[in-house]
C-alpha positions as CSV (number, residue, x, y, z in Angstrom):
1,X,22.8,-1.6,34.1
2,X,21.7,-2.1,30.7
3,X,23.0,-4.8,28.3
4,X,23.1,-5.4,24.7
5,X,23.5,-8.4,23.6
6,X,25.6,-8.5,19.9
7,X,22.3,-6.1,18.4
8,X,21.6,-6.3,14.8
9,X,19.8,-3.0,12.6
10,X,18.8,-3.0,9.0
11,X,16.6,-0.7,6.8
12,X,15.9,-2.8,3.4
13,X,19.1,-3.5,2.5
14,X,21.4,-0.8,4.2
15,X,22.9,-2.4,7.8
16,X,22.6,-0.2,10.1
17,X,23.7,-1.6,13.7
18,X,26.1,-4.7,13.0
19,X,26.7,-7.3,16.3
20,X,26.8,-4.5,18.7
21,X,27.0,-5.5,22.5
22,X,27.7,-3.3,25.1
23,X,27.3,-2.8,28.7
24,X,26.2,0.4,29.6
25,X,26.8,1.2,34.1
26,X,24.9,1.8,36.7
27,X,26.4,5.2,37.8
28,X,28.3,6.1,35.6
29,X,28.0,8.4,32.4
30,X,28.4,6.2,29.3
31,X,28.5,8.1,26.1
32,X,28.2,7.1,22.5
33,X,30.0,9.1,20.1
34,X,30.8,8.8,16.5
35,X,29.8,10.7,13.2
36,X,26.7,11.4,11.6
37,X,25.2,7.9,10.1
38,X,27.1,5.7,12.6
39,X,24.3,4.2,14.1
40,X,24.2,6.2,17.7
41,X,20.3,7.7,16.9
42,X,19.3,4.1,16.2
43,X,20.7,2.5,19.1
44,X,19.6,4.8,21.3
45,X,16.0,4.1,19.9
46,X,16.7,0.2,20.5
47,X,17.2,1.0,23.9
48,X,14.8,3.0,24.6
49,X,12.3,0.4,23.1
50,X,11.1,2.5,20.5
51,X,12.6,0.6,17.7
52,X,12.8,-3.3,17.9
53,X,16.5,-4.9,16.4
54,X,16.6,-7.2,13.4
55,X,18.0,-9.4,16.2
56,X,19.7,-9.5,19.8
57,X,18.6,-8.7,22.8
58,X,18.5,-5.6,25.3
59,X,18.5,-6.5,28.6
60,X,17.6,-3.8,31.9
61,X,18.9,-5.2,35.0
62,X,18.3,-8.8,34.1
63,X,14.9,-8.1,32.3
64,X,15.2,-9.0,28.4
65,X,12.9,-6.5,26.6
66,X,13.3,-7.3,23.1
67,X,10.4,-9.2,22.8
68,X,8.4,-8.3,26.4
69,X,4.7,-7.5,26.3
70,X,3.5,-3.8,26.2
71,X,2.3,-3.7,29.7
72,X,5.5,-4.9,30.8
73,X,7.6,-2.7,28.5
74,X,5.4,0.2,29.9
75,X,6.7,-0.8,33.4
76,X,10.1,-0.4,32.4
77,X,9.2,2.9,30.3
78,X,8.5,4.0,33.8
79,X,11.7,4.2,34.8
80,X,13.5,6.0,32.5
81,X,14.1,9.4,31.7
82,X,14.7,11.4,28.4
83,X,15.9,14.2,28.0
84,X,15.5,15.4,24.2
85,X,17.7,17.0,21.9
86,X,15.8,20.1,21.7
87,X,14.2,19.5,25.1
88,X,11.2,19.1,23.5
89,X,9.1,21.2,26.2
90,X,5.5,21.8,25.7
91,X,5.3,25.8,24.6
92,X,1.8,26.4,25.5
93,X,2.6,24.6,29.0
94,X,4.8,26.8,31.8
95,X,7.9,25.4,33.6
96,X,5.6,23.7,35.9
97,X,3.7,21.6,34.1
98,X,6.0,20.9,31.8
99,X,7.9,19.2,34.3
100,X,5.1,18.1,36.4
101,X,3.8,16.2,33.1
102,X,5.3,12.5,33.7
103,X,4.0,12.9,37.3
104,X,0.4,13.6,35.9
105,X,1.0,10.9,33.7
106,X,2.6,7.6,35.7
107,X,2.3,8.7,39.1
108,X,-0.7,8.8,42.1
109,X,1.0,12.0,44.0
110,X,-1.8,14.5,45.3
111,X,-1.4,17.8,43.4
112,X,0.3,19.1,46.8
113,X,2.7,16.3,46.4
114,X,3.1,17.2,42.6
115,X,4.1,20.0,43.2
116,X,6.6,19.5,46.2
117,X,8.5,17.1,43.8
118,X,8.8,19.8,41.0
119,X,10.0,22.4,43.4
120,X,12.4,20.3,44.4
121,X,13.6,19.0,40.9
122,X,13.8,22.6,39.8
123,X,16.0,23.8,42.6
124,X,18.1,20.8,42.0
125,X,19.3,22.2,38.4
126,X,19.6,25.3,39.8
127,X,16.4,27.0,38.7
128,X,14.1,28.9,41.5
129,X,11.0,30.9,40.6
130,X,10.6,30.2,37.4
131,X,7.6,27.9,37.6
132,X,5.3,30.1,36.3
133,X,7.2,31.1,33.1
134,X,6.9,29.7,29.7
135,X,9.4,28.2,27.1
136,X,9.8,31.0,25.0
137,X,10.2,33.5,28.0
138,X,13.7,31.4,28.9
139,X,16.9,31.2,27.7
140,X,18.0,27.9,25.6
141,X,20.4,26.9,28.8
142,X,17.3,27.3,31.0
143,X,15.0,25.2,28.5
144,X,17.6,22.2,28.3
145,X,17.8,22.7,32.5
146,X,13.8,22.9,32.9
147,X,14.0,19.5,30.4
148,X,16.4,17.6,32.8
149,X,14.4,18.3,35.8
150,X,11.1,16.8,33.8
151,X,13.4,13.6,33.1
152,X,14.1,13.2,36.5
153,X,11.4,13.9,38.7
154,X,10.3,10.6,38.5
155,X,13.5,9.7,40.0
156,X,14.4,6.7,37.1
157,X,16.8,4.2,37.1
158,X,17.7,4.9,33.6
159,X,18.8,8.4,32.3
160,X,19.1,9.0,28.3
161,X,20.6,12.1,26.3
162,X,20.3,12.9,22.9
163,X,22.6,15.8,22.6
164,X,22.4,17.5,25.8
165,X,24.5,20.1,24.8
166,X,23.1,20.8,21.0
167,X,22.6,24.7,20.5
168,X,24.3,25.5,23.9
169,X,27.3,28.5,24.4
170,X,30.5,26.3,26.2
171,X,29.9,27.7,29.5
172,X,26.1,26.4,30.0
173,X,27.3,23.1,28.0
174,X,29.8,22.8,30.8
175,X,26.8,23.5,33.5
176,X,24.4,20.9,31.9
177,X,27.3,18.3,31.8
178,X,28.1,19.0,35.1
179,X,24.7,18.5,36.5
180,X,24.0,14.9,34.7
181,X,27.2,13.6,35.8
182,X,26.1,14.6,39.4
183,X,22.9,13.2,39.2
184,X,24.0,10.4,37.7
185,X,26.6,9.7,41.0
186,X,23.6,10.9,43.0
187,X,21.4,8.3,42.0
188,X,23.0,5.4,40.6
189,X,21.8,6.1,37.7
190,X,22.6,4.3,34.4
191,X,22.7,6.9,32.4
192,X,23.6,7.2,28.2
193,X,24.1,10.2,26.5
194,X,24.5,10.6,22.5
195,X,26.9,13.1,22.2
196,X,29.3,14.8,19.5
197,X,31.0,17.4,21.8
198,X,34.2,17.0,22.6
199,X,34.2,18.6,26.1
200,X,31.6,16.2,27.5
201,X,33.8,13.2,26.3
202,X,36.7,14.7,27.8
203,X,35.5,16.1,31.3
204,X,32.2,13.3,31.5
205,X,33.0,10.0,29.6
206,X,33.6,7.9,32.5
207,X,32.6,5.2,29.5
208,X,32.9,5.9,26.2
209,X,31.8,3.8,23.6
210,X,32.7,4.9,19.6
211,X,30.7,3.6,16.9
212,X,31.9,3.5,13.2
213,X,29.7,2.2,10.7
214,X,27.3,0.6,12.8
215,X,29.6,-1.2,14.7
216,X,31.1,-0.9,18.3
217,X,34.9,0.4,16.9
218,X,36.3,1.5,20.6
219,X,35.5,1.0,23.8
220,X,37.4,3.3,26.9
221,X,36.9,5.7,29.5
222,X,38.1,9.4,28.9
223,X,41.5,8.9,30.1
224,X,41.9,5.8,27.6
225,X,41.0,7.6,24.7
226,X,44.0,9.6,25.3
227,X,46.2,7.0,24.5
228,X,44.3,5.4,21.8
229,X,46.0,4.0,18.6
230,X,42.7,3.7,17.3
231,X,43.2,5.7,13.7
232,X,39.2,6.3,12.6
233,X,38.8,7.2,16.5
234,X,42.0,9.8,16.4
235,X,40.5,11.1,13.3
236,X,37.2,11.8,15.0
237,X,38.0,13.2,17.8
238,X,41.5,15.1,17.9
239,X,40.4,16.4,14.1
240,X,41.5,20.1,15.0
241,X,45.1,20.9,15.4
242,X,44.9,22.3,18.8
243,X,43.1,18.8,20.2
244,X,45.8,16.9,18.3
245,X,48.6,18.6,19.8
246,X,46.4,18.8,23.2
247,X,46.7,15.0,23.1
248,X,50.6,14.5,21.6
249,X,51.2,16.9,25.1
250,X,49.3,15.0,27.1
251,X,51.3,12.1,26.2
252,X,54.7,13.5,26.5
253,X,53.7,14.7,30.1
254,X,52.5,10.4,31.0
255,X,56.1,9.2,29.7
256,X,58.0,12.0,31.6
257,X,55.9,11.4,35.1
């Protein structure tokens, strides 16, 4: 689990995170939605200990690492996986050592063991003998599936996602939601996942939190959100006329069960 603890965020004089605390599960998929400029790139960083908060704290599993040393933050850095945006693979590295990387980096494995853990990462998102390929040689669904594997093959307690599915067609956007939500079961993972897509908040948001103007505006799980009276969070995410009327007949359906 990780915990923030009523997290503050300013650049000169523009706030950017206002008292936001939230618990974010072990386990479950938590996702932070919410429109351009409402502070979800920030806190990610906060968490992620790559920015440090005005004030507040952020707490992993009991561990307050707002103010922790660098050794010990490195410890905790340890045990978290990222997976980028853009997946942010290295081009002139092939699938292999791009997600053999973090094990070259943090861990003692013999090269024998290396490479016995990226086998087995790889098959796990559904990717066989493509070891030897590069980045630009694979589709964008296979990039962002080669970029998981690297974020969990040193099986962390801590999973983040900074738009999984940007760039994605909605049938591989499915796949990739699909596979974090297992692994996240799977492992216990905590897992946190920026998100603006609309399927993932329906079929993945086991805990959704909605930030509006750099503060915590709704907190729910993806049945909740549903029935939300919440106006700016209605506005966000039924804005097209099919989700909107998706939702009104979801609602008639609950009164008439």
């Amino acid at each position: 689990m990780i915990e923030l603890k009523n997290i503050r965020k300013s650049f000169g004089d523009k706030l950017i995170l206002d008292d936001v605390s939230i618990k974010m599960e072990a386990g479950k998929t938590n996702l932070v939605i919410g429109t351009s400029g409402s502070g979800k790139t920030v806190l990610m960083k906060i968490m992620i200990g790559l920015m440090k908060p005005d004030s507040g704290q952020i707490i992993y599993e009991g561990k307050d690492i707002t103010d922790m040393e660098d050794k010990d933050l490195k410890e905790i850095r340890k045990q978290i996986g990222m997976l980028f945006q853009g997946g942010a693979l290295f081009d002139s590295k092939d699938v292999q050592d791009n997600v053999m990387f973090p094990l070259d980096m943090f861990s003692k494995m013999t090269e024998e063991e290396k490479l016995q853990r990226v086998n087995e990462v790889l098959e796990r998102v559904n990717l066989k003998d493509v070891n030897k390929k590069f980045p630009a040689e694979i589709s964008g669904g296979m990039k962002k599936r080669v970029a998981l594997a690297r974020a969990i093959v040193l099986n962390p307690k801590f999973l983040f996602c900074d738009e999984p599915n940007s760039g994605l067609d909605p049938q591989t956007s499915l796949l990739i939601d699909k596979l974090v939500k297992e692994l996240t079961i799977e492992y216990n993972t905590t897992t946190v996942v920026n998100t603006h897509d609309m399927n993932t908040v329906m079929e993945s948001g086991d805990h959704i939190v909605y930030m509006y103007q750099g503060r915590k505006k709704w907190e729910g799980s993806n049945k909740d959100i549903i029935f939300s009276k919440d106006k700016e969070l209605n506005d966000f995410i039924f804005a097209s006329e099919f989700l909107s009327k998706a939702k009104e007949l979801s609602i008639e359906q609950a009164k008439n069960k």
